[in-house]
C-alpha positions in Angstrom: 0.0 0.0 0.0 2.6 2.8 -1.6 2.2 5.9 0.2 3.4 8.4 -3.5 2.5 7.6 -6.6 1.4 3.9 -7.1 2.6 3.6 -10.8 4.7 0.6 -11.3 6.9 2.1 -14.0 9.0 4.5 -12.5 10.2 2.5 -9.9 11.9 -0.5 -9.8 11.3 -4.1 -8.9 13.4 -6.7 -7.5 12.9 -10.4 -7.5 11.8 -12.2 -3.8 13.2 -14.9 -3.5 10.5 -17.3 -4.3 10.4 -20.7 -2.2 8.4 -23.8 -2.0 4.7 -23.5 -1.7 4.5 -25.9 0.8 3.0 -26.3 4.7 5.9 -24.8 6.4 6.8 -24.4 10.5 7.0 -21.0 11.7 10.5 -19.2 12.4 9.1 -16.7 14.9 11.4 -18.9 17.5 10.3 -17.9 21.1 7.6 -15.8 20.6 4.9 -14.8 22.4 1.5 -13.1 21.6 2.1 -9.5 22.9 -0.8 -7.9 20.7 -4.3 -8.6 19.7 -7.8 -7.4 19.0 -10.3 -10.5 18.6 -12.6 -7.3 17.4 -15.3 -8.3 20.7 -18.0 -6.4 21.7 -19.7 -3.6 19.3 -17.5 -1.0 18.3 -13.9 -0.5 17.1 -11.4 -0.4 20.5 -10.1 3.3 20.0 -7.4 2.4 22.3 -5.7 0.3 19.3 -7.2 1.5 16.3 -6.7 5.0 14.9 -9.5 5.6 12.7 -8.1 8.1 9.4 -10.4 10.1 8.0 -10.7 12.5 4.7 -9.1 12.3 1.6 -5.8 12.3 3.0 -4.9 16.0 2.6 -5.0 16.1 6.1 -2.2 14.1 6.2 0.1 15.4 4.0 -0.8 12.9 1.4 -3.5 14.1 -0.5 -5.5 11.4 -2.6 -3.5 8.7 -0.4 -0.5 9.2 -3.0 -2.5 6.8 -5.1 -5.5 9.4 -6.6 -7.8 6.9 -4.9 -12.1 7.4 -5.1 -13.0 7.1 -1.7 -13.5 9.2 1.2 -12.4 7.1 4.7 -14.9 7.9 7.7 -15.2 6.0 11.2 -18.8 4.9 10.2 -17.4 2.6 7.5 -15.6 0.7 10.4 -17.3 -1.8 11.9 -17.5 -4.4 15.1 -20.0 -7.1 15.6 -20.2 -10.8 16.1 -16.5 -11.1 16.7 -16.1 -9.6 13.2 -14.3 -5.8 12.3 -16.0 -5.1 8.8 -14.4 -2.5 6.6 -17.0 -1.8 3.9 -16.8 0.4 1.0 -20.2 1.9 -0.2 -20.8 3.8 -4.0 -22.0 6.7 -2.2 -21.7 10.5 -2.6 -20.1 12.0 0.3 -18.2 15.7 0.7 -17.7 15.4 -3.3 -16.6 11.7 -3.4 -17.8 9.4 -5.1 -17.2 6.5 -2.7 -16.3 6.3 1.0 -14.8 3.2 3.1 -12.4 2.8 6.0 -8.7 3.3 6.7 -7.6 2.2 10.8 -3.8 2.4 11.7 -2.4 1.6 15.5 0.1 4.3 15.7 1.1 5.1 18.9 -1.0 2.6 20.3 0.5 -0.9 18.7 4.1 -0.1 17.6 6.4 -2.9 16.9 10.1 -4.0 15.6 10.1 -7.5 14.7 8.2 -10.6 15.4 5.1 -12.0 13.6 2.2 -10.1 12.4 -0.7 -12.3 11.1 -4.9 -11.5 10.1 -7.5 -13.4 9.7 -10.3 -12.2 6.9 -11.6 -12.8 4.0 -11.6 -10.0 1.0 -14.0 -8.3 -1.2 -13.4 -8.7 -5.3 -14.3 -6.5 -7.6 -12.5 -4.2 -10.5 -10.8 -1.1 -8.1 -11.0 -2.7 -4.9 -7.8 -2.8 -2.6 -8.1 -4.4 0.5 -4.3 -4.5 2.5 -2.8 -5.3 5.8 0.3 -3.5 6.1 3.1 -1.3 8.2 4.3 2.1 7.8 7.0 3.6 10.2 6.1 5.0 13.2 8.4 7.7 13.2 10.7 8.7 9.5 14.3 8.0 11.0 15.6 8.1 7.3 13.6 10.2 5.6 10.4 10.2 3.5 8.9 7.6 1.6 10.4 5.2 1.2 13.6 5.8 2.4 12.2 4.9 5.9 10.2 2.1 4.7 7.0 0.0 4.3 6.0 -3.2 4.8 2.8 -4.9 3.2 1.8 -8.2 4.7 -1.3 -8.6 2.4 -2.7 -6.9 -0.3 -5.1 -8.2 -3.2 -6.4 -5.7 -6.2 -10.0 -7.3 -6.6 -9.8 -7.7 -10.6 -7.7 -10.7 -9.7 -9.1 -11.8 -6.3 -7.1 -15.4 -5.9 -3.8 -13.7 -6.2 -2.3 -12.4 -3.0 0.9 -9.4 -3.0 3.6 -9.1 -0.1 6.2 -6.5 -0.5 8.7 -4.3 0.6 9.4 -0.8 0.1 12.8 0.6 0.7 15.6 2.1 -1.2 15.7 6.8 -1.3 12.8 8.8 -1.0 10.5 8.7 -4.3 11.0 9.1 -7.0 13.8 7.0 -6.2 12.2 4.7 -4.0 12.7 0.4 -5.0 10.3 -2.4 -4.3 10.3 -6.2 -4.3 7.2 -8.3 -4.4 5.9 -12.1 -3.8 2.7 -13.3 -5.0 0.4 -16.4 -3.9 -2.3 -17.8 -5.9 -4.7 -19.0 -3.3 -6.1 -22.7 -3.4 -9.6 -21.5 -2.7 -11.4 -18.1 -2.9 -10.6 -14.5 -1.2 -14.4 -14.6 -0.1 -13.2 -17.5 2.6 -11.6 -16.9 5.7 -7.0 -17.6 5.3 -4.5 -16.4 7.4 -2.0 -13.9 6.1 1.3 -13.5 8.1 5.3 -12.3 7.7 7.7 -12.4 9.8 10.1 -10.2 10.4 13.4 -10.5 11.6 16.8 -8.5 11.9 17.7 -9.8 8.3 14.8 -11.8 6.5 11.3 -11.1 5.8 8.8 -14.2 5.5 5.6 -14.2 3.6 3.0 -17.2 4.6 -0.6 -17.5 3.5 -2.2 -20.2 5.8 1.0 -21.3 6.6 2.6 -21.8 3.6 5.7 -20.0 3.4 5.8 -18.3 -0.2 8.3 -16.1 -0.2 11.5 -14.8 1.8 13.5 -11.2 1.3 17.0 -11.3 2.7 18.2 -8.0 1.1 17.3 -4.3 0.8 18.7 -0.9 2.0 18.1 3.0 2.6 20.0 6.2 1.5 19.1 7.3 4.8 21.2 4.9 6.5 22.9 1.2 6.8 21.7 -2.3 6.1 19.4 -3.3 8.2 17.7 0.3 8.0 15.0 0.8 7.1 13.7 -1.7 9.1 15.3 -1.7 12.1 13.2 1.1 13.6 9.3 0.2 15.1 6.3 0.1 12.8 2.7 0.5 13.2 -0.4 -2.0 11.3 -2.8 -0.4 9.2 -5.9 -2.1 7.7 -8.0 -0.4 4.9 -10.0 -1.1 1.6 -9.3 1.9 -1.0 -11.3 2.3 -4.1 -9.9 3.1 -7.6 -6.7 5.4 -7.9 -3.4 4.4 -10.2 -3.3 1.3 -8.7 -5.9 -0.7 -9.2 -7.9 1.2 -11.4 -11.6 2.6 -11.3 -14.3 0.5 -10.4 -16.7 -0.7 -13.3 -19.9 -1.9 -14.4 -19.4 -5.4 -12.4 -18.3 -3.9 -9.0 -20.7 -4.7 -6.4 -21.1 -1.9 -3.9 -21.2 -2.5 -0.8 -17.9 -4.3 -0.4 -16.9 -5.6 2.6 -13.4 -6.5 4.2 -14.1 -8.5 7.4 -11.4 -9.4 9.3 -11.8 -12.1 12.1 -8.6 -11.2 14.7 -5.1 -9.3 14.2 -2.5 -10.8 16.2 1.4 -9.6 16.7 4.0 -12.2 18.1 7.2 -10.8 19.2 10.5 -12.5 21.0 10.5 -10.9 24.7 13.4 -8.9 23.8 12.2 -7.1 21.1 9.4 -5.6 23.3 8.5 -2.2 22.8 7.1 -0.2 26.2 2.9 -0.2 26.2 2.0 3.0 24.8 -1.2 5.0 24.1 -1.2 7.7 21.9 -3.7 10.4 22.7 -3.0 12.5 19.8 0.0 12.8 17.1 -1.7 16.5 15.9 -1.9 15.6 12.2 -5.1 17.7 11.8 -5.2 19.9 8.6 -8.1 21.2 11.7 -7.8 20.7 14.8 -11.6 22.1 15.2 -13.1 18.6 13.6 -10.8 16.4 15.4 -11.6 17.2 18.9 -10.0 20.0 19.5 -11.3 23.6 21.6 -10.0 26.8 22.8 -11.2 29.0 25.6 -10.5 32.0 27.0 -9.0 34.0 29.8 -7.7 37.8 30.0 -6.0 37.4 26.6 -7.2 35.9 22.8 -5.7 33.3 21.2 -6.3 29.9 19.2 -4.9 26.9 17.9 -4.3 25.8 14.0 -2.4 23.3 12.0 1.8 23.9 11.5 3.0 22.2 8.5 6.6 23.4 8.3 7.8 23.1 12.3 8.0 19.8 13.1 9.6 17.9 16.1 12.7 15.7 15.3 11.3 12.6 16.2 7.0 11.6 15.7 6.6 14.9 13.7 4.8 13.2 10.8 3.5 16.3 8.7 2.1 18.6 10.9 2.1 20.1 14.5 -0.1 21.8 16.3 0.1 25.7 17.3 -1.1 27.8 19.9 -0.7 31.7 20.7 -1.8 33.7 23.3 -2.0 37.9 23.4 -2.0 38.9 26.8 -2.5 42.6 26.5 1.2 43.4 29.1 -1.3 41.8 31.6 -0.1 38.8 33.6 -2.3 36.2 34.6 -4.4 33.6 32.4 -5.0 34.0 29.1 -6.9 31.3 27.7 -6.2 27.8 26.9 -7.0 24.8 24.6 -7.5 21.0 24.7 -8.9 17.9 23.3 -11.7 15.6 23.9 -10.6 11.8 23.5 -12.2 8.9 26.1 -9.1 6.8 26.9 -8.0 4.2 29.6 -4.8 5.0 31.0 -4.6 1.0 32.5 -1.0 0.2 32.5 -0.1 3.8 31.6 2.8 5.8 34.1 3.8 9.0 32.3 2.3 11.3 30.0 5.1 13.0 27.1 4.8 15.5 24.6 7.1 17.7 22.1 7.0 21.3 22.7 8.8 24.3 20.9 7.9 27.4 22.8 9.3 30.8 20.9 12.1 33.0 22.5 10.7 35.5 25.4 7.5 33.4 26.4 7.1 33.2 30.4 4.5 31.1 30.9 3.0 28.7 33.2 1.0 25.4 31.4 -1.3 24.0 33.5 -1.9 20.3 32.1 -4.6 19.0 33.4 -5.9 15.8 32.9 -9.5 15.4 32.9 -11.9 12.0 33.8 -15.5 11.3 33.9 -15.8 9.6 37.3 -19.6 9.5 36.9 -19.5 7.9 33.7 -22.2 10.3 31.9 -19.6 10.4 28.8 -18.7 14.3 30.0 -16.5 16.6 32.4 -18.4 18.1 34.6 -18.4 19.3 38.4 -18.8 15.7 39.7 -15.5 14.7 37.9 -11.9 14.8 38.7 -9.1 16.8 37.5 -5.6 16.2 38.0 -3.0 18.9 37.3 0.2 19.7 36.4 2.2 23.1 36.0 5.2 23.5 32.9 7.2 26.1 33.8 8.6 27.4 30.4 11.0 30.2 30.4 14.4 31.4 28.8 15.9 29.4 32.0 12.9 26.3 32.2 12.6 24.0 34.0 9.8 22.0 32.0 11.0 23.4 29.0 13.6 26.7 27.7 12.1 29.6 25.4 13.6 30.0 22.4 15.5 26.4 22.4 14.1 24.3 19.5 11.9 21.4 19.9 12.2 19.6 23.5 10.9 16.1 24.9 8.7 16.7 28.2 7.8 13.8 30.2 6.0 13.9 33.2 5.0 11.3 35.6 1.4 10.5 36.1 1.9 10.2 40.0 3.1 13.9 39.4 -0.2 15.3 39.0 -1.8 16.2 41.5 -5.6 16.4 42.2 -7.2 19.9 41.6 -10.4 20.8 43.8 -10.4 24.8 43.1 -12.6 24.5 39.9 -13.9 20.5 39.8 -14.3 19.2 42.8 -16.1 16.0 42.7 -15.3 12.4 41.7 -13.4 10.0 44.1 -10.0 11.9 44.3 -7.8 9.0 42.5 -6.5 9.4 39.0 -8.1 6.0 37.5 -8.0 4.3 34.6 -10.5 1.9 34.4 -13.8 3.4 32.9 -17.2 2.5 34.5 -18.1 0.7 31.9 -16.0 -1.8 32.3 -16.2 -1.9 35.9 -13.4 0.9 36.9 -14.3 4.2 38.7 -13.6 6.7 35.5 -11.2 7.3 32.9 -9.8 9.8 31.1 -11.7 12.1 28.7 -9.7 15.3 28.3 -6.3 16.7 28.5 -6.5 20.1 28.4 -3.5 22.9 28.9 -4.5 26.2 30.2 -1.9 29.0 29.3 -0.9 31.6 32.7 1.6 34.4 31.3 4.2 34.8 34.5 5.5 38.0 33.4 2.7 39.8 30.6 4.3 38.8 27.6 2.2 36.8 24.5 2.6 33.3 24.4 3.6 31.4 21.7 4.6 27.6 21.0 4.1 24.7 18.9 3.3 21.1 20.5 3.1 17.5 18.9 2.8 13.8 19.8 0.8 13.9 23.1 1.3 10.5 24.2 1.2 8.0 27.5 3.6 5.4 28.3 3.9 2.4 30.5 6.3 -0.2 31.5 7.2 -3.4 31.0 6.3 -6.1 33.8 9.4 -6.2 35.9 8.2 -8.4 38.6 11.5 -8.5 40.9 11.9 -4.7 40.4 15.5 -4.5 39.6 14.9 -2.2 36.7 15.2 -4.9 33.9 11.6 -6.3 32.6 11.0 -9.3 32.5 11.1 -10.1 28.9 15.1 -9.7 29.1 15.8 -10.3 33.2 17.4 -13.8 33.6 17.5 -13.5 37.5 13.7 -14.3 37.4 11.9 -17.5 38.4 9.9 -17.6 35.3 10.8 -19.4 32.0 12.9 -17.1 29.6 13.3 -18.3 26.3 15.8 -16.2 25.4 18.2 -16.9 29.2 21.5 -19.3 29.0 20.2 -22.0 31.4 22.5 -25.1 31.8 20.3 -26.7 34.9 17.0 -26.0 33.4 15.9 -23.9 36.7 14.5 -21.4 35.3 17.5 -19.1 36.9 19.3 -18.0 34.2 23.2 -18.4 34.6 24.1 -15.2 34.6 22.0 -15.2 38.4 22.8 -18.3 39.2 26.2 -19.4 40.9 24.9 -23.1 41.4 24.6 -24.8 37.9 26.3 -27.9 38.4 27.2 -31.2 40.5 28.1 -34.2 40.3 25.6 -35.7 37.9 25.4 -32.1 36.1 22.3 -31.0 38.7 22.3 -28.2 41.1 23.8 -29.6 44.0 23.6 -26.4 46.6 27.3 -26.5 46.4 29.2 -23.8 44.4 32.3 -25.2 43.3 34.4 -25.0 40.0 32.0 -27.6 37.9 30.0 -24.4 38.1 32.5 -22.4 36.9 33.1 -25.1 33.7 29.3 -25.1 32.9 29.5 -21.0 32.3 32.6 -21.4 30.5 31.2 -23.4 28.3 28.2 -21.1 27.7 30.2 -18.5 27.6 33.1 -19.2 25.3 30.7 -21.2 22.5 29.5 -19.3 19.8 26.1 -21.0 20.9 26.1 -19.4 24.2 27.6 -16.4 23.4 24.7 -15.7 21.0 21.8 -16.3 23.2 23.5 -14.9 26.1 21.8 -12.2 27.9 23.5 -8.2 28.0 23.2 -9.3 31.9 26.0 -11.2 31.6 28.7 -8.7 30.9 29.3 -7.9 34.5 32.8 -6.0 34.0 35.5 -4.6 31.7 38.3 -2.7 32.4 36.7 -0.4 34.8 35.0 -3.0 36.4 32.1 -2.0 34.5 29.8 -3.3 31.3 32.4 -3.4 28.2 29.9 -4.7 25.9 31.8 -8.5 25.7 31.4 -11.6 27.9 35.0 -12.9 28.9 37.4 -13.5 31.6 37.1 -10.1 33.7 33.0 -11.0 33.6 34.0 -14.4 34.9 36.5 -13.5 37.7 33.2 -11.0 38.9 31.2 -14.3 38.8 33.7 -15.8 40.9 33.5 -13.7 43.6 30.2 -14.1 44.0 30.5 -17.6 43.4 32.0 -18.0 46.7 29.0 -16.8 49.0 25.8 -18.5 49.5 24.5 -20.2 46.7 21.9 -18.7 44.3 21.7 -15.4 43.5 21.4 -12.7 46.9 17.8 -12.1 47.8 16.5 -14.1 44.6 14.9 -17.0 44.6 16.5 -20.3 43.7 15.9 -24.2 43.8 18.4 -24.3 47.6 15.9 -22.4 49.3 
């Protein structure tokens, strides 16, 4: 699903590397589902689905870079019966003369490796384009397609049995390359087959209900070296386009509706390539902010908000910001403010982040406050809660310097602090868990409200409001779990000679006599790591963990001798690993 111009001429094509179309096993070795939406209940779950909407001026890509038909709205997005239907309808809306559906997970289901597989079964038809595919989450080396895309299905419904997966790669287009596999399917798009790649540091794998049908092993970016592009996260995105260069108008025997229903999405990952939960409340890429949930109000001063498309942050910029300025009149004191309105469990989340480039001289105070419907009624009111937080920006900070480019605020969420002066009911606890589903409220606004320290205007541009969580890390040592060896839990990715569960690099008793833990710490220990150690088998699934000391006595980024002699001093105490767990206990 090409982002510019969809014409196959200009660009070039490389061969895949075609293999047997035969059942295959899966290579996605140790993986784990980490990701899913089984598409339950009766609407779309806005915390993992972005729903796009226009024509995609909005987004700095008008016509979808493909001078496509259709119009996407929410309404053409569907849940019921287990089922997410994407259904594109021959009607006139805002001047098209189709509309359908385009969803993406960005900020909200952002991945780097692992196995991404669907479920559905496709619409045919002459100009019909149903695809399950990744962009980048962020351009680390440059535009399209210098930073990349991955498409894990597509079919153009003019030839309905034959299924596409590609890759995208090479300098930003015009000089952009791809390489393609196809798949003539055994039966008919109208049934249900499962469409899968997996993606690892160095190889690509194409599989239509499990059958592997092609592999990529090579590609590259002017932006940077092999593996870029793709060693940087990626989002999914699901849609059905209509018409446009590629594949053509619609015709007499295109039946209207169409309907792309898609029985589960699923993402399987290795626990080291885990990326931190994330939710993304709102990446600003509003041609208007107005008919995205946006508002203004005022104080002492007049401002507003609008669309930048020319200052962007470095990093989640996409193609536009979002600006704000406040006239204050040489008055100090609040001006005004602006926020958005967006329902949103913060379960699992622990900071909120945002980008912010406030122009030289401003002295201002932002009070964020986040806003949740304790009540449940769907609105803030006085029976709510809100929770606040004051930015300090000025030429000296703290939250953020005047004048000093584009800057990376995080804050905390046990930093804000419950607000009574204005909203004073709810229950006085910053939840997550709507009522709905059985919590006491969740988040339904964040608004910033703008406080001039000094009675100069205020002026700044903001982008990529977003909340984070972490990864389990059930012994709290700082490491999650996905990567911690020192954990009583099976690791598929831990250097285990004794099959404890204790991964060597935490556990001083590996061996006795008949090659079992034997509660004794002794130098049959000490040959069981060397041989993990100093085989090219160990070395490569051993853990970062393991590389206790360099020169310095700290990590040197190799596991060797000065790592073992560190081992051996701690071999020497109590067996197991100090205040851990372990099978001596």
């Amino acid at each position: 699903m090409n982002l510019m111009s969809l014409s196959r001429a200009p660009v070039t094509a490389l061969a895949f590397i075609l293999v047997s179309l035969s059942p295959s096993a899966l290579a996605c070795d140790g993986c784990v589902l980490v990701w899913e939406d089984q598409f339950d209940g009766t609407q779309l779950d806005l915390d993992k689905w972005e729903p796009m909407i226009g024509n995609g001026q909005a987004y700095g890509i008008p016509g979808w870079g493909n001078n496509e038909l259709q119009y996407y709205r929410s309404e053409n997005a569907t849940v019921a019966d287990g089922k997410l239907t994407i259904t594109a309808k021959a009607e006139t809306y805002l001047g098209y003369a189709y509309t359908s559906a385009r969803l993406r997970t960005l900020g909200m289901g952002d991945f780097r490796y692992g196995r991404f597989e669907m479920r559905a079964k496709l619409p045919p038809g002459q100009g019909l384009w149903p695809a399950f595919w990744m962009l980048p989450t962020d351009n680390a080396y440059g535009t399209w397609a210098a930073s990349g895309e991955i498409d894990i299905m597509e079919m153009v419904g003019n030839e309905p049995n034959t299924i596409h997966g590609s890759l995208h790669y090479g300098g930003a287009a015009p000089d952009n390359q791809y390489t393609t596999a196809s798949y003539n399917l055994p039966g008919d798009s109208g049934d249900y087959h499962v469409y899968a790649v997996e993606w690892d540091v160095d190889q690509f794998r194409w599989y239509v209900d499990g059958v592997l049908y092609g592999t990529r092993s090579w590609w590259f970016s002017t932006g940077g070296a092999f593996p870029a592009p793709f060693d940087q996260p990626f989002h999914l995105l699901l849609n059905l386009a209509v018409g446009g260069n590629w594949p053509g108008s619609p015709d007499g025997s295109t039946m209207f509706p169409a309907e792309f229903v898609v029985d589960y999405v699923r993402v399987y990952q290795a626990p080291e390539n885990q990326l931190p939960p994330q939710r993304l409340f709102d990446n600003m890429e509003h041609a208007n902010p107005f008919a995205n949930g946006w508002f203004v109000f005022d104080g002492i001063g007049g401002g507003g908000i609008d669309a930048n498309f020319t200052d962007l942050p470095p990093e989640n910029g996409g193609n536009v910001s979002l600006q704000t300025g406040w006239g204050s009149g040489g008055t100090p004191g609040y001006l005004g403010g602006f926020g958005r309105a967006k329902p949103m469990s913060l379960d699992g989340m622990s900071e909120f982040s945002f980008w912010i480039n406030p122009d030289a001289g401003v002295d201002a105070t932002l009070a964020i406050n986040l806003q949740e419907d304790d009540n449940g009624d769907g609105q803030f009111d006085t029976s709510d809660d809100e929770f606040e937080n004051d930015c300090t920006v000025s030429p000296t900070g703290p939250c953020a310097v005047s004048g000093a480019g584009w800057q990376l605020v995080t804050i905390p969420l046990s930093d804000f602090a419950d607000d009574n002066s204005v909203f004073f009911g709810g229950n006085g606890v910053l939840d997550a868990v709507p009522v709905s589903a059985g919590g006491n409220g969740q988040l339904i606004n964040v608004v910033i409200a703008v406080v001039s320290n000094t009675g100069a205007d205020v002026s700044l541009r903001t982008d990529y409001w977003s909340f984070f969580g972490d990864l389990p890390d059930a012994d709290s040592d700082g490491i999650a779990d996905a990567v911690d060896n020192c954990l009583v839990v099976a690791n598929p990715n831990q250097v285990d000679s004794d099959g404890d569960n204790i991964g060597n690099a935490c556990d001083r008793d590996i061996a006795g006599a008949a090659g079992n833990d034997d509660c004794v710490v002794n130098f049959l220990d000490l040959t069981e790591l060397k041989q993990a150690f100093f085989t090219s088998e160990g070395q490569a699934n051993w853990n970062p963990d393991a590389d206790f000391s360099g020169a310095g006595g700290t990590p040197d980024g190799a596991i060797n001798f000065a790592d073992l002699q560190s081992m051996k001093q701690a071999f020497f105490a109590a067996p197991g690993p100090s205040g851990l767990p372990n099978d001596c206990s």
